[in-house]
C-alpha positions in Angstrom: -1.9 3.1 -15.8 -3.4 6.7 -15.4 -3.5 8.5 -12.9 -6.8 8.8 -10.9 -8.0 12.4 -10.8 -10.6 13.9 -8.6 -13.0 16.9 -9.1 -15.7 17.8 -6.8 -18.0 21.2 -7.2 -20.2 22.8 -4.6 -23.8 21.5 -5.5 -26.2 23.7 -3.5 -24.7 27.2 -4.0 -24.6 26.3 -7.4 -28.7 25.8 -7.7 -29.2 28.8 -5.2 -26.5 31.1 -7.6 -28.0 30.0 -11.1 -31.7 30.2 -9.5 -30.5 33.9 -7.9 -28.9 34.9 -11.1 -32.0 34.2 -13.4 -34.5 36.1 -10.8 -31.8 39.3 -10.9 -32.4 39.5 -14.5 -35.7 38.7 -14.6 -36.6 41.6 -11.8 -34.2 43.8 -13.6 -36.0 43.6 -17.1 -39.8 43.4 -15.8 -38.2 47.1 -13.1 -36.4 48.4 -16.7 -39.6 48.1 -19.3 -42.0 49.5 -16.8 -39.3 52.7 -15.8 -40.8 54.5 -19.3 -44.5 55.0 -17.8 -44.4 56.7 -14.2 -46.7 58.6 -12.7 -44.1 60.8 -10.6 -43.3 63.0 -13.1 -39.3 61.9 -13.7 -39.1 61.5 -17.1 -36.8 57.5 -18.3 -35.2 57.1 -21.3 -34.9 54.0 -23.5 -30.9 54.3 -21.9 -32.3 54.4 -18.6 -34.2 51.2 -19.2 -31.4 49.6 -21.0 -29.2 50.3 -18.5 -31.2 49.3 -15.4 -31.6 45.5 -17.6 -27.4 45.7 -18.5 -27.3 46.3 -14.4 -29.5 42.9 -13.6 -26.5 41.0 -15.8 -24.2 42.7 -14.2 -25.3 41.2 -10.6 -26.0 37.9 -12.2 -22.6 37.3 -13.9 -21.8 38.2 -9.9 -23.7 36.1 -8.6 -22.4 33.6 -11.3 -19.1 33.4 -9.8 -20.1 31.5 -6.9 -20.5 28.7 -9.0 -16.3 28.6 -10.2 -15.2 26.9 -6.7 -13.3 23.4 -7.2 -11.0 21.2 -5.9 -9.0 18.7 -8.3 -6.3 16.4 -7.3 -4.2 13.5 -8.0 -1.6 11.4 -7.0 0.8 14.7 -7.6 -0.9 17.6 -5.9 -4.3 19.7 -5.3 -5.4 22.4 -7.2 -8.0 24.8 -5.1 -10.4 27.1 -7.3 -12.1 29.4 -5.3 -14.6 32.6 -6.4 -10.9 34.6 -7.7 -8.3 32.5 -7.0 -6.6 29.2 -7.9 -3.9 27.8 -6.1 -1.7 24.5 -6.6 0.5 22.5 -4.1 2.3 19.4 -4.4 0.9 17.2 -1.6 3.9 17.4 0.1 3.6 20.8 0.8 0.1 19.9 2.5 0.2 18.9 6.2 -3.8 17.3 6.1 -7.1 17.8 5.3 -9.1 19.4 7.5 -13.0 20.3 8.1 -13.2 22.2 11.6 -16.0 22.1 13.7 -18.4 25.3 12.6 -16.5 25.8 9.6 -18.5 26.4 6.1 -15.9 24.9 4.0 -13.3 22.4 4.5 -9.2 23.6 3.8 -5.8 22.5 3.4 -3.5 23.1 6.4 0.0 24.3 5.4 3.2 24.8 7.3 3.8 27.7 9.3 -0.4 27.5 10.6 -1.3 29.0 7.0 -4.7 27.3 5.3 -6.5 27.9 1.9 -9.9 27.8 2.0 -11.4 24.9 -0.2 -14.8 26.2 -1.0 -15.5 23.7 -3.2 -16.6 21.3 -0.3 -18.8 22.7 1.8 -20.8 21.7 4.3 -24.3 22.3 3.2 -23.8 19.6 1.1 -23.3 17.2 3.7 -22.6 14.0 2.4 -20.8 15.1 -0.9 -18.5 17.4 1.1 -18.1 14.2 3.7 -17.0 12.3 0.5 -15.1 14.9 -0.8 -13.0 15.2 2.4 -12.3 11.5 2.5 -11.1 11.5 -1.2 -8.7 14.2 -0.7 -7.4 12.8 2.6 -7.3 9.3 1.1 -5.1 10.8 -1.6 -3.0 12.6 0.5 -2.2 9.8 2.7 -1.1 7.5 -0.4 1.1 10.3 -1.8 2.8 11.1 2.1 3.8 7.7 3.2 
């Protein structure tokens, strides 16, 4: 029998990043074509304009990374993707689950009162991040006891 796996993504940052990213370079082209033809004097070059569009990418593919956070698990262990890092425990490493009142994002409580941030499950998305929590904790508890 295989084991069951689990994945869950954020689902509005994702919109709001890929809707964010698109308007950057939009704003960033429509800024860089009209740089050549100002009435102030300061004289743009076709680099100038190319630059100022290569610089609308740049904040997009930054932008962009708000969109890598996930949390995968299975009967072994979690593995936590956030924006830059990616970490992996055996569940026996994690005490519980948690979601703390206030908090954006749920996290995995460790020994010695350390956490990691799951940012993957957060809670402007509600009843996907409710779900989430309840998989992971579901899992947890079958690989603990």
């Amino acid at each position: 029998m295989a084991a069951e796996v689990i994945e869950f993504r954020p689902k509005r940052i994702r919109v709001v990043a890929w809707a964010s990213a698109v308007f950057l370079v939009a704003v960033f082209t429509v800024v860089g074509l009209l740089l050549g033809d100002t009435p102030t004097g300061v004289i743009f070059r076709t680099s100038d304009q190319v630059a100022m569009v290569c610089l609308g990418v740049l904040l997009a593919c930054g932008m962009l990374l708000l969109t890598r956070p996930r949390v995968r698990a299975d009967a072994e262990g979690v593995e936590v993707r956030n924006v830059v890092t990616v970490h992996r425990f055996t569940w026996q490493q994690v005490l519980h689950v948690s979601f703390p009142d206030g908090a954006s994002w749920a996290r995995l409580e460790l020994p010695d009162d350390e956490y990691v941030s799951i940012m993957a499950v957060q809670a402007v998305d509600r009843d996907h991040a409710v779900a989430a929590v309840r998989a992971l904790r579901d899992l947890h508890r079958s690989a603990t006891t």
